[in-house]
C-alpha positions in Angstrom: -0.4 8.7 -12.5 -3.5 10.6 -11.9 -6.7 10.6 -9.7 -10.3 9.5 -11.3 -13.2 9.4 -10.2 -17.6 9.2 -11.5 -20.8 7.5 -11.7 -23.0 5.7 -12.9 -26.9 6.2 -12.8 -29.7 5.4 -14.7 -30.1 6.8 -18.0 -32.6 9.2 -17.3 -31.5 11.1 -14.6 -29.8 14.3 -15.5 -26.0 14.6 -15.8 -23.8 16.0 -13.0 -20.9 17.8 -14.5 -21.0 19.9 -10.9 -20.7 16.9 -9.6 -17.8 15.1 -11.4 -15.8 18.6 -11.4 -16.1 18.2 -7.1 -14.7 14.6 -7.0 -12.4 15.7 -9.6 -11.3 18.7 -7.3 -10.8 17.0 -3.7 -8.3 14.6 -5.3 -6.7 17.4 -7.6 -3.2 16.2 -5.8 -2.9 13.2 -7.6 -3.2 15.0 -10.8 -2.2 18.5 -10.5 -1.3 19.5 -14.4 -4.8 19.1 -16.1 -8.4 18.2 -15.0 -11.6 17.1 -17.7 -14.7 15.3 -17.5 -17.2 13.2 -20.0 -21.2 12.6 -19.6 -23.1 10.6 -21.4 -26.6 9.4 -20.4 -26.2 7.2 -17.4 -22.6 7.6 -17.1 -20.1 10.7 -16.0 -16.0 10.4 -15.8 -13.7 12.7 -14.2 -9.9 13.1 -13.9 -7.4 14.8 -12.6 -4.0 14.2 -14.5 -0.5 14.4 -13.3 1.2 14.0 -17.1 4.5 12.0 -17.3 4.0 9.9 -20.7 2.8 11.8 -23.7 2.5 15.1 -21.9 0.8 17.3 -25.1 -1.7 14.0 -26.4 -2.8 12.0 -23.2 -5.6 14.3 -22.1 -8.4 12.4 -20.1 -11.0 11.1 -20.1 -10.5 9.0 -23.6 -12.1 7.6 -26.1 -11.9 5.4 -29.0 -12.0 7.6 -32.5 -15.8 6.6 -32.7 -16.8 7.2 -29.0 -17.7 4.2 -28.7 -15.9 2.9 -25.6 -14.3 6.2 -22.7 -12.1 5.7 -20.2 -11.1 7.7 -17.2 -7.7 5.8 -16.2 -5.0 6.1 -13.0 -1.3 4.9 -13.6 1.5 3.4 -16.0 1.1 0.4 -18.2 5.2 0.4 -18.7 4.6 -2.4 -21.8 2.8 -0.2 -23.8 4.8 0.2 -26.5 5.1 -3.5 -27.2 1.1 -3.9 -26.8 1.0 -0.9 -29.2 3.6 -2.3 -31.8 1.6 -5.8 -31.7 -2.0 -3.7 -32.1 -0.9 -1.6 -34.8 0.2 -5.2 -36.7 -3.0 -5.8 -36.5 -4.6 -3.2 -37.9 -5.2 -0.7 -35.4 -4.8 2.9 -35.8 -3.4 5.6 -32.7 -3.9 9.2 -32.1 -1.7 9.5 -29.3 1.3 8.2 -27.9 -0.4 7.5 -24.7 -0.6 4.1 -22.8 -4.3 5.3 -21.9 -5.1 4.7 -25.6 -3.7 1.4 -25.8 -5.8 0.1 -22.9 -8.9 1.7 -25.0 -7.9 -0.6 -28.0 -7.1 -3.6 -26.1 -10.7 -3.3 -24.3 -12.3 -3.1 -28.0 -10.5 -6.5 -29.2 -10.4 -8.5 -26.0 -13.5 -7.2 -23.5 -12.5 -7.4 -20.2 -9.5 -9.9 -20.5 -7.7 -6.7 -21.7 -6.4 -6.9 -18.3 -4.6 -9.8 -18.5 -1.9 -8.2 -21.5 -1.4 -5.2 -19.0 2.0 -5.0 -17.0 1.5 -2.2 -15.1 0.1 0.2 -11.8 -3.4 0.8 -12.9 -7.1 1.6 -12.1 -9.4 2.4 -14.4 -12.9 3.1 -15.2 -14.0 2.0 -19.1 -17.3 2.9 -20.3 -18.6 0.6 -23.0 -21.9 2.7 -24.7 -22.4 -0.5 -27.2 -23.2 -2.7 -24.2 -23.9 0.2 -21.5 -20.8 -1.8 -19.5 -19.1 0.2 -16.8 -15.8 -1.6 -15.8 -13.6 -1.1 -13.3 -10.1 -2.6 -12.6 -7.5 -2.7 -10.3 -3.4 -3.8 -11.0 -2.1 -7.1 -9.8 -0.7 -6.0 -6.4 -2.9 -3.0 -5.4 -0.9 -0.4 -6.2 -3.3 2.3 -7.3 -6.5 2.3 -5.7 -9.9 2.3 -6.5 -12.9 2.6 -4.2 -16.6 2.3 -4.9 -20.2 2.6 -3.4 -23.5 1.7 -4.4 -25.9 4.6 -3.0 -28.0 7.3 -3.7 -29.3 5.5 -6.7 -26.1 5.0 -8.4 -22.6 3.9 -8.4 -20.0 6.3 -7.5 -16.2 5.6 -7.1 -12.8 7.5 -7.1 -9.3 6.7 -6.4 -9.5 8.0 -2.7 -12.4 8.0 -0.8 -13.0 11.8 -0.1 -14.0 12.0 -3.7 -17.3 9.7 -3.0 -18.2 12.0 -0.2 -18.9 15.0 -2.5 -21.8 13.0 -3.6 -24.9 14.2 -1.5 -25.9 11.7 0.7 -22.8 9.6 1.1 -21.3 10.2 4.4 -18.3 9.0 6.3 -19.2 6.8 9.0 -16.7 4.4 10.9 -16.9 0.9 10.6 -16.3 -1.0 13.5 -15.4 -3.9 12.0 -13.1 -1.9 10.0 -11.2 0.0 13.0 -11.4 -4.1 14.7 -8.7 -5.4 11.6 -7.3 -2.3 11.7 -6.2 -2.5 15.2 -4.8 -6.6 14.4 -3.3 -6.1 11.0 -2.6 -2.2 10.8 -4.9 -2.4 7.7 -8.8 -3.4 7.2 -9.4 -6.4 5.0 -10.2 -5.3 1.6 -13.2 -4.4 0.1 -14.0 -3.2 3.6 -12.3 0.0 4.6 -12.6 2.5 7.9 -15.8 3.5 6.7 -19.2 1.6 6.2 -20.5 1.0 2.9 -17.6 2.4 0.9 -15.6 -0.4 -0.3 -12.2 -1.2 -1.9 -12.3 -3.1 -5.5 -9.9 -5.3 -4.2 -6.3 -6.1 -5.9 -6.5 -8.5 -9.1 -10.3 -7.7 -9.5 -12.7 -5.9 -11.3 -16.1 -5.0 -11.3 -18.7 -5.4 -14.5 -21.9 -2.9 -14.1 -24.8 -3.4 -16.8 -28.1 -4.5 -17.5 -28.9 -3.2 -13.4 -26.4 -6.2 -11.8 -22.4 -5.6 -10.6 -20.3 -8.0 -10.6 -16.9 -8.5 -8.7 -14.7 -10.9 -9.8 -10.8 -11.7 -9.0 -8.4 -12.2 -12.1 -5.3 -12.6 -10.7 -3.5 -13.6 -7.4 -0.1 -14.7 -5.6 0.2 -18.4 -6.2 2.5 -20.8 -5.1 3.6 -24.8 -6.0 3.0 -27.7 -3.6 5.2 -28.1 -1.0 6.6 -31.1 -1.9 6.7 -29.2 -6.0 8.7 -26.3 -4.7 12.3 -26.3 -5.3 12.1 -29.9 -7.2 15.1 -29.5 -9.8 16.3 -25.6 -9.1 19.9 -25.1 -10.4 20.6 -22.0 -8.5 23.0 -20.5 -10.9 20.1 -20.6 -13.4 17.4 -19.0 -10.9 20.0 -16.4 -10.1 20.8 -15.5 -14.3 16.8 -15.5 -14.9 16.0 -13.6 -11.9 18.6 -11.0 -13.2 17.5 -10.6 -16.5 13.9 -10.2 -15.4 15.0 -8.1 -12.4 16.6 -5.6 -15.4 13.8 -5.4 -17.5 11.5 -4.7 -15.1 13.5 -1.6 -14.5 14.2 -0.8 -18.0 10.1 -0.5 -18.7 9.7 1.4 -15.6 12.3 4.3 -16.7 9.7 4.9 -19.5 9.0 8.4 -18.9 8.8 12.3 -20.9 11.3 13.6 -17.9 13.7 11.2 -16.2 12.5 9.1 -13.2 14.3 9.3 -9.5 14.7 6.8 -7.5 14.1 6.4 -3.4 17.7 5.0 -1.6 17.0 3.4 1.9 20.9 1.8 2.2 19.0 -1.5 2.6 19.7 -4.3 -0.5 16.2 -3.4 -2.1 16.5 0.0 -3.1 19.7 0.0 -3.9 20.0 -3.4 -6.2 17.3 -1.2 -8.2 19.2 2.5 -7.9 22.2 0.7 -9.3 20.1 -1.5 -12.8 18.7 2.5 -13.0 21.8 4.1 -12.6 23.4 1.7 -15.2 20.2 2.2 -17.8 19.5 5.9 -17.0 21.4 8.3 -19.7 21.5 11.2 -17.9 23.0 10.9 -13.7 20.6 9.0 -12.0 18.8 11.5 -8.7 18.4 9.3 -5.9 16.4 10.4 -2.7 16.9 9.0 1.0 15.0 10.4 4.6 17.7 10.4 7.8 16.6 10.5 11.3 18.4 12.8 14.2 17.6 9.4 15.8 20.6 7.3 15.4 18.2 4.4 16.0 16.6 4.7 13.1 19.3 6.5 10.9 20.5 4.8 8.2 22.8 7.9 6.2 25.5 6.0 6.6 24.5 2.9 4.3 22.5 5.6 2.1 25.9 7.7 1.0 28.0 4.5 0.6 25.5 3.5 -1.7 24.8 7.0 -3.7 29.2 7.4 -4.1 29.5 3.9 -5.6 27.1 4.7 -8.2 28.0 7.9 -8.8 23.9 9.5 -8.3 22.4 12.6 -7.8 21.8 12.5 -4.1 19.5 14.3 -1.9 18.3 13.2 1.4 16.1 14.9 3.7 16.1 15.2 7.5 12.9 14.1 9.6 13.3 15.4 13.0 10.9 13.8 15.5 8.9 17.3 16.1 8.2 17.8 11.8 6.7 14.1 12.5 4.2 15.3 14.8 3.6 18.2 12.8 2.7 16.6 9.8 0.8 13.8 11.0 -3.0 15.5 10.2 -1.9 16.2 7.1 -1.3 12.7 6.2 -4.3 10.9 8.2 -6.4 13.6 5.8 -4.7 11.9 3.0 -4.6 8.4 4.2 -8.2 8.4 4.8 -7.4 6.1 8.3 -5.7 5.2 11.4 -2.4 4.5 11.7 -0.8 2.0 14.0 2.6 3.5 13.1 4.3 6.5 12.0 6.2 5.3 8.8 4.2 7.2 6.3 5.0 10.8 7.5 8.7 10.6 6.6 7.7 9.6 3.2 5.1 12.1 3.1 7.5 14.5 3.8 10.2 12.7 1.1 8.0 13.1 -1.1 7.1 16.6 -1.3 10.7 17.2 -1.7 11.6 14.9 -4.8 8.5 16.9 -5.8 10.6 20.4 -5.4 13.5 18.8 -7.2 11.3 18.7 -10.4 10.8 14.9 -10.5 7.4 13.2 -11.3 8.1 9.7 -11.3 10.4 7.6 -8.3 11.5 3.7 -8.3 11.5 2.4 -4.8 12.3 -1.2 -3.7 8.9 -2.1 -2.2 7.5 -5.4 -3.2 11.0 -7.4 -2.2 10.9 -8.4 1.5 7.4 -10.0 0.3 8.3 -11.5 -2.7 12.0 -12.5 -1.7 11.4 -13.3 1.9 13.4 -10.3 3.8 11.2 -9.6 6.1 12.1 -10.8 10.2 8.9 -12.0 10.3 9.7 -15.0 8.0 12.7 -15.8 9.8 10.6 -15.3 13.0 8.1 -18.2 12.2 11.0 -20.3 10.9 12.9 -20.0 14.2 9.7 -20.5 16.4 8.6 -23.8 14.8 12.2 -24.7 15.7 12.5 -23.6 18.8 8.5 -25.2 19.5 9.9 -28.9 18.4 12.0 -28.8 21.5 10.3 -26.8 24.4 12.1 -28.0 26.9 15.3 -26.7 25.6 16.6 -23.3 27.4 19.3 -22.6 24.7 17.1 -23.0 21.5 15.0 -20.2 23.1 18.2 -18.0 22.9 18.4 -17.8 19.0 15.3 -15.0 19.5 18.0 -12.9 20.3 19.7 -12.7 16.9 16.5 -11.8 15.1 15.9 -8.3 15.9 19.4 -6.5 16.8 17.9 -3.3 16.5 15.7 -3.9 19.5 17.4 -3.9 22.5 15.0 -4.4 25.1 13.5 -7.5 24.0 17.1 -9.0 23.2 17.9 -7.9 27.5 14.8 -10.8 28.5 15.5 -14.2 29.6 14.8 -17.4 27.6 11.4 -18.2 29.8 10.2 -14.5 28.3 11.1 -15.1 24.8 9.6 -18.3 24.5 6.6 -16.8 26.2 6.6 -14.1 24.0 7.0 -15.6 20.7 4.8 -18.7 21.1 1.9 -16.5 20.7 -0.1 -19.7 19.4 0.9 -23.3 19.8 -0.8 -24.6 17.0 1.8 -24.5 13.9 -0.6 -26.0 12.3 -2.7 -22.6 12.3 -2.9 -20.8 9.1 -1.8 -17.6 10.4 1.4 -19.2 12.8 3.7 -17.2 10.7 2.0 -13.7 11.9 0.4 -14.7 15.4 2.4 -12.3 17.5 2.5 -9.7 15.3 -1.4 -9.6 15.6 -1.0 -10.4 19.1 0.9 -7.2 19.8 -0.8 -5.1 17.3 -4.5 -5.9 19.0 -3.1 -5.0 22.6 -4.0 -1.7 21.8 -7.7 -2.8 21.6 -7.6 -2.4 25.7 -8.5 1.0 25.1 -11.0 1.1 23.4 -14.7 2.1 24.4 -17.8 0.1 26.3 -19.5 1.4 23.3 -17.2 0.2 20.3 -16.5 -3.8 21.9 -20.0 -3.8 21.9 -20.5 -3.1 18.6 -17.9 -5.3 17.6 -19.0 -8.1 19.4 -18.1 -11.8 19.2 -16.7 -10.7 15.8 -12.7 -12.4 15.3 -10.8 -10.6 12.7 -8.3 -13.7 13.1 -11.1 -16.3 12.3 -12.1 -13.6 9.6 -8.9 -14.2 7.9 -8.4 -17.3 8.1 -11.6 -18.2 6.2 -10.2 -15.8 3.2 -7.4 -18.2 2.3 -7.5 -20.2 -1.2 -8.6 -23.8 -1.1 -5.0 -24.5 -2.5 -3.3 -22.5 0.6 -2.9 -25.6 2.8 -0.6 -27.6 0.5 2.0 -24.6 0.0 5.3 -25.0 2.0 5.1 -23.2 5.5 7.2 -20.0 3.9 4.6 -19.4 0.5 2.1 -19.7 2.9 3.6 -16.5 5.3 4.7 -14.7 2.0 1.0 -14.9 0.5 -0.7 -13.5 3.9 2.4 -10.5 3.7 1.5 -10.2 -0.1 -2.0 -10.2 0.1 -2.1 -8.3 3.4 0.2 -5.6 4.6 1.7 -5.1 1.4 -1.6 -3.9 -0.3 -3.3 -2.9 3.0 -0.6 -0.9 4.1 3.0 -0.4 2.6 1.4 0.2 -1.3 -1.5 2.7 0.6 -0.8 4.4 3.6 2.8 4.4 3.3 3.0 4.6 -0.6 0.4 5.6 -3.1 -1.8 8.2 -0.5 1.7 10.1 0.5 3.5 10.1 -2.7 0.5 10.9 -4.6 -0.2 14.6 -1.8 2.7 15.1 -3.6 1.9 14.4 -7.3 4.4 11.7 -7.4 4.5 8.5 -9.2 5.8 5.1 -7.3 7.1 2.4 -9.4 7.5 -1.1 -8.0 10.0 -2.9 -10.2 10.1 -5.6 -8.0 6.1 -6.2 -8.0 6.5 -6.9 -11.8 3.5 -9.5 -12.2 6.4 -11.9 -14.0 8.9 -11.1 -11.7 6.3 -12.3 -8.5 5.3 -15.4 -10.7 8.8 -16.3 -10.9 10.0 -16.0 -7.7 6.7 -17.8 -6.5 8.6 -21.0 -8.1 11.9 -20.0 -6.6 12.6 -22.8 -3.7 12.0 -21.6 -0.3 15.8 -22.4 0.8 17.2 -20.0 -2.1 15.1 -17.2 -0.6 15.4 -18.2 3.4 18.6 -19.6 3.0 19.3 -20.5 7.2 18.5 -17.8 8.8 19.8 -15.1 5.8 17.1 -13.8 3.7 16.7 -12.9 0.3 19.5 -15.1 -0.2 18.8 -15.1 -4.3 18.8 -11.6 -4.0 21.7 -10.8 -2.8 23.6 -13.1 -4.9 22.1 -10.6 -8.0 23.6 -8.0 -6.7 27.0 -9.6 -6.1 28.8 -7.6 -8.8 26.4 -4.4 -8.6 26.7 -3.0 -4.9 29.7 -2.7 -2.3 29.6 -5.6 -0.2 28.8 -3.8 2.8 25.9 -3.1 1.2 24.9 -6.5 0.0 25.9 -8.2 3.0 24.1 -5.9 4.8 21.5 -7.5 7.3 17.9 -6.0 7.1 17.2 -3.2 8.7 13.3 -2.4 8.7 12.3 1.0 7.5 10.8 2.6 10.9 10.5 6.5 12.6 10.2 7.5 16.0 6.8 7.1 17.2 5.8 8.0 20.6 8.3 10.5 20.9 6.8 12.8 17.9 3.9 13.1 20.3 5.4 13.3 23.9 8.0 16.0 25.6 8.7 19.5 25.1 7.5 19.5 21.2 4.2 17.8 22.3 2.1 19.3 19.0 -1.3 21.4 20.6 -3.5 19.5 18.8 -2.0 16.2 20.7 -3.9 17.4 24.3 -7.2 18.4 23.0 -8.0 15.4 20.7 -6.8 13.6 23.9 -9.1 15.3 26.6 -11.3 13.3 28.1 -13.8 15.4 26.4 -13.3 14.9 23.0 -12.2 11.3 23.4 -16.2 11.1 24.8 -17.5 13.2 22.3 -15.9 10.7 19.7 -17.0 7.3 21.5 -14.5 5.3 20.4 -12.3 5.3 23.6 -12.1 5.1 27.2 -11.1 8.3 28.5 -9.5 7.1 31.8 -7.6 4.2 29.6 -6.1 6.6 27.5 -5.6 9.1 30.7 -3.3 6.8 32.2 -1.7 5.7 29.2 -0.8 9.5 28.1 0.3 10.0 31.6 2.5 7.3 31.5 4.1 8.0 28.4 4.5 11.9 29.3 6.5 10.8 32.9 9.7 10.3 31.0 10.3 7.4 30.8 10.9 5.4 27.8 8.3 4.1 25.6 8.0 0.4 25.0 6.5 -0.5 21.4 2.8 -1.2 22.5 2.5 1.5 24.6 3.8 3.4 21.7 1.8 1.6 19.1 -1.1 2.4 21.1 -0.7 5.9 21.2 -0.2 6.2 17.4 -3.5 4.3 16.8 -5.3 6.3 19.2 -4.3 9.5 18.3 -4.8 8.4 14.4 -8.0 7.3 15.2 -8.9 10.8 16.8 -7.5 12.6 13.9 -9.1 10.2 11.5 -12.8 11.1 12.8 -11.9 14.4 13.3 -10.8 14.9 9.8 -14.1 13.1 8.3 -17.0 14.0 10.6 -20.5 12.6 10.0 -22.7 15.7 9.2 -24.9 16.6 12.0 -28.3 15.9 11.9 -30.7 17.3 9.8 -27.6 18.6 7.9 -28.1 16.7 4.4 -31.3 17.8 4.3 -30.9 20.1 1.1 -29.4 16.9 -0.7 -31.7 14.1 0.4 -30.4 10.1 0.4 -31.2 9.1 -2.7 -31.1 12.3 -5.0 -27.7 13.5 -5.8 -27.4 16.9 -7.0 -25.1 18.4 -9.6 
C-alpha cells in the first residue's frame, strides 16, 4: 500500500515536477521505501511506495511497455495472480511480478470495467495518452482513499488531503455542513469532507476526466434481496460450509505477500476466527498484535492471550495508558485530517507503530464483520425497540434494554420509563433511519456547543433529511435488518472505522490493513444470508460463530460482543491534563476559532474537571470539541494576503 497523488491540467501549461515531488512528500508515510513521479503534457503522477509484493520490479508510477497508458496506484489486488495467469492466456506479456501491472493490462483490454475483475483495496489514478483519459477509482468498501478537487485550473487529487494543499491556491477551509454530519454520524457524508471544495471519490466509484468534462459514476454497492426473497429456501448447514470456504480463501489471497503478514487480535470472534484460518495457512508462526487498557473497562487481555495460546501465535500486545492517549491525540487529528467524536483511533495509532517496529508491513484485522454479519448492538438495539414499541404500555418489555449493553452500567441502573424514553428516539419505525435514531440522537447533543456564528451558517440544513434522500430506490423493500446493515456499510464503516480508525493510523505507520471479511464475494454472499441466521434472537453473527465452532475455544466463540472502545474524557481531564488541552480550550482561542461558545464549553470543561465521573455525551462532547480545535489548528487558512506569491488560479512548480 502506498500514497499517490497529481494533476491534471491543460496541455499547455508547463509541468510541475516541484509540485508532484511536494504532494508526494507530505504523504511520504504511507509509502516510506521509494518515491517517483511521471509528466506528460497535461498530466503529472506521483507516488510514494511502501513495497510488500514484488519489492525489486514494482517501482511507480507504471506504464504499459509502449507508454501508452501510466498509472500511479494505492493498495493490493490479492487475485492478481489468477487475473495474470488468465491475461498471459491471452496473449499478454509482463515485466514485473507486480499486481500494479496487471491493473495496467486489464485497463488496455477492458477500459474502465477493469474494475469489475479487481478483488482488492485499491485507488488509482490511470492515465490513458490515446484518449487523454484520466481515471480515478476507488475499492468496493472504501478502504483506501482517494480525494480530489477541481481548482486552480486543474484537477488535483491524492490519497489524503494534505497532499492537495501543496498546490498553490488550494486552502483548507471548514465546511460547515461537513462539521454538521460530522457531529450526527462521527463522519461527513462522502464526497463532502471537513473541508469545502475538496471532495471524497466516494466508495464503488470512479471518476472519467477528458475532452474538458468529469464524470463520477458509482460501479458497485451493498445490495440486498426483498424482504419477503431473503432467507426463501436457506439450508443453514449449506450457508455455514459456503460461508467457510469463502471465509478461507479470502484469507489465503490476503497472506500474499514478499514478507509474512501479521495479524491484529482483539479477543472478540472477528479477529480471532481470522488469526486462527491465518495461523492454519501461514508457514512460518503466525505474529499476532492486541492493545490492553490499564482500564479494566475497556481491557480485553484476558480474551486476547486465551486466544494467542490456542493457536500457538507470535504475540505482542501493547499497553495504552489513558495519559499516552492524550499525548498522542494531535498527532493523529494531523493524520486523520478531522474531528473526532471518539478516541478509538489513537490506540490503534499507537498499535500500529509498534507492529511497525516488529518488522511487519502487512496486518489482517477483523473489520468489515459486525456490518456484514450483524454484530454490532446497534442491530440488536433496533430489533428490541420495534418490539418493545408494539407494546408501549408494557413496563416489563422495556426491561430487556438492560441486557443489551452489559458493559455500560449506568444506563442498565435507570428505570423502565427512562429506557423507553431513551431508546424511542423516533416513533416512526417506518423511518428509514429507525435502526440508528438514537445513536444520531446522542451523537448531535454535542451540537449545544457550538457557535452563534456556525448554527447560522448551517441553517435549516438536516443532515438526517440529507441522508435519508441518499438511500437506493430499492432500499424500502429490504427486510428491516439489510436496511440497518446497508446504512452501517455505507456509513460508519467507510466514514469512520476503514478511515479514521484504519487506513489514516495504520498508514502514519507504513502499514498495510487487510479486510478479509470485506471480500466483495464474501459481502455479496452474506447479503443473501437470511436475516435470522445472522440475528438469530437476540445473538448475533449467529452464522459466524457456528464457522468457528471447531477453530476457537468456546469461551471465545461464545463470547458476547464487546465493542472495541478507549477511555475518552479521562485522557483529557485530571492530573495528566496534556498543556495543549487548556489553551486550545481558553476562551480565547475557542473565539479566535469561531466555531464554539466559549462559556458552553467553560462550563462543560469545568464540569468534567470537578471529579466527578464522565457520562458519555459529556464525554463525547469533549472529544469532538477538542478534535475540532486541534483539527483547525492543525490546518489553518493562510492569512490574508498570504497566497499572494501563488495566485488562485496559477499553480506553481
Amino acid at each position: 500500500m502506498c500514497g499517490i497523488a497529481g494533476y491534471m491540467i491543460p496541455r499547455e501549461a508547463p509541468a510541475m515536477p516541484a509540485l508532484l515531488r511536494r504532494m508526494a512528500g507530505v504523504i511520504r508515510h504511507r509509502g516510506p521505501d521509494a518515491t517517483g513521479i511521471h509528466t506528460a503534457p497535461g498530466i503529472g503522477l506521483a507516488h510514494a511506495r511502501l513495497s510488500v509484493v514484488d519489492v525489486e520490479g514494482g517501482t511507480q508510477p507504471m506504464s504499459l511497455a509502449d507508454g501508452s497508458v501510466w498509472i500511479s496506484f494505492n493498495g493490493e489486488i490479492f487475485n492478481h495472480v489468477e487475473l495474470r495467469e488468465s491475461l498471459r492466456q491471452r496473449g499478454r506479456i509482463f515485466r514485473s511480478r507486480s499486481d500494479t501491472e496487471v491493473i495496467l493490462h486489464l485497463y488496455d483490454m477492458f477500459g474502465p470495467d477493469c474494475v469489475d475483475h479487481l478483488n482488492g483495496d485499491f485507488a488509482f489514478a490511470l492515465w490513458d495518452a490515446r484518449r487523454g483519459r484520466l481515471m480515478l477509482a476507488r475499492d468496493r468498501m472504501g478502504v483506501r482513499p482517494l480525494y480530489y478537487t477541481e481548482a486552480c485550473e486543474g484537477l488535483y487529487f491524492g490519497s489524503e488531503i494534505k497532499a492537495l494543499f501543496e498546490v498553490p491556491g488550494i486552502d483548507p477551509e471548514p465546511d460547515p455542513l461537513a462539521l454538521d454530519q460530522i457531529f450526527t454520524f462521527w463522519f461527513p457524508l462522502a464526497p463532502r469532507t471537513p473541508f469545502k471544495d475538496i471532495l471524497e471519490l466516494p466508495p464503488g466509484h470512479m471518476l472519467l476526466a477528458e475532452g474538458g468534462t468529469t464524470r463520477v459514476h458509482c460501479y458497485w454497492q451493498p445490495s440486498f434481496p426483498d424482504a419477503e426473497e431473503a432467507g426463501r429456501g436457506a439450508d443453514e448447514g449449506s450457508v455455514k460450509e459456503e460461508l467457510r470456504s469463502l471465509l478461507t480463501d479470502a484469507v489465503r489471497i490476503r497472506l500474499r505477500a514478499d514478507d509474512p503478514c501479521g495479524a491484529y487480535l482483539s479477543g472478540g470472534l472477528d479477529s480471532s476466527l481470522i488469526s486462527a484460518i491465518a495461523a492454519e495457512l501461514s508457514p512460518q508462526p503466525l505474529k499476532t498484535f492486541s492493545v490492553t487498557f490499564d482500564d479494566a473497562e475497556f481491557d480485553e487481555a484476558g480474551p486476547q492471550q486465551i486466544v494467542a495460546n490456542a493457536l500457538g501465535t507470535d504475540h505482542h500486545a501493547l499497553r495504552c495508558a489513558a495519559g499516552e492517549i492524550g499525548r498522542l491525540f494531535p498527532d493523529v487529528i494531523r493524520h486523520v485530517e478531522q474531528p473526532l467524536l471518539r478516541t478509538g483511533p489513537v490506540p490503534l495509532f499507537a498499535l500500529a507503530g509498534h507492529v511497525r517496529e516488529n518488522g511487519v508491513k502487512a496486518i489482517l484485522t477483523g473489520e468489515g464483520a459486525d456490518e456484514v454479519f450483524a454484530g454490532y448492538d446497534i442491530f440488536k438495539e433496533a430489533k428490541l425497540r420495534r418490539f418493545v414499541g408494539r407494546q408501549p404500555t408494557s413496563r416489563r418489555r422495556p426491561l430487556l434494554y438492560q441486557r443489551l449493553y452489559p458493559y455500560l452500567p449506568r444506563l442498565n441502573r435507570q428505570s423502565p420509563a427512562y429506557l423507553s424514553a431513551f431508546f424511542a428516539a423516533t416513533p416512526r419505525p417506518d423511518d428509514p433511519i429507525y435502526s440508528h435514531q438514537p445513536r444520531f440522537r446522542v451523537t448531535a447533543g454535542a451540537k449545544l456547543f457550538f457557535s452563534r456564528a456556525l448554527s447560522d451558517d448551517i441553517g435549516s440544513y438536516s443532515a438526517l433529511d440529507d441522508l435519508r434522500g441518499r438511500l437506493p430506490a430499492d432500499f424500502s423493500r429490504w427486510h428491516e435488518l439489510h436496511q440497518a446493515q446497508y446504512l452501517e456499510m455505507t456509513g460508519l464503516l467507510p466514514g469512520y472505522i476503514l478511515s479514521a480508525q484504519g487506513d489514516r493510523v495504520s498508514m502514519a505507520h507504513g502499514i498495510e490493513g487487510r479486510y478479509p471479511f470485506l471480500d466483495h464475494r464474501l459481502v455479496e454472499f452474506a447479503a443473501r444470508i437470511p436475516p435470522s441466521m445472522k440475528l438469530k434472537g437476540l445473538c448475533e453473527k449467529h452464522i459466524l460463530r457456528e464457522v468457528a465452532g471447531d477453530l476457537l475455544p468456546e469461551s471465545i466463540r461464545d463470547r458476547p460482543k464487546q465493542p472495541y472502545r478507549a477511555p475518552d474524557g479521562a485522557a483529557f481531564i485530571g492530573e495528566s491534563t496534556p498543556a495543549y488541552v487548556r489553551e486550545l480550550l481558553s476562551e480565547g482561542t475557542l473565539r479566535e476559532a469561531g466555531l464554539f461558545d466559549p462559556a458552553a464549553v467553560g462550563r462543560l470543561f469545568g464540569k468534567l474537571s470537578s471529579g466527578s465521573a464522565p457520562s458519555a455525551r459529556d464525554s463525547m462532547a469533549l472529544t469532538g470539541i477538542l478534535s475540532t480545535q486541534l483539527w483547525h489548528e492543525k490546518f489553518p487558512r493562510p492569512a490574508l494576503g498570504e497566497n499572494d506569491a501563488h495566485p488562485r488560479g496559477v499553480a506553481a512548480s
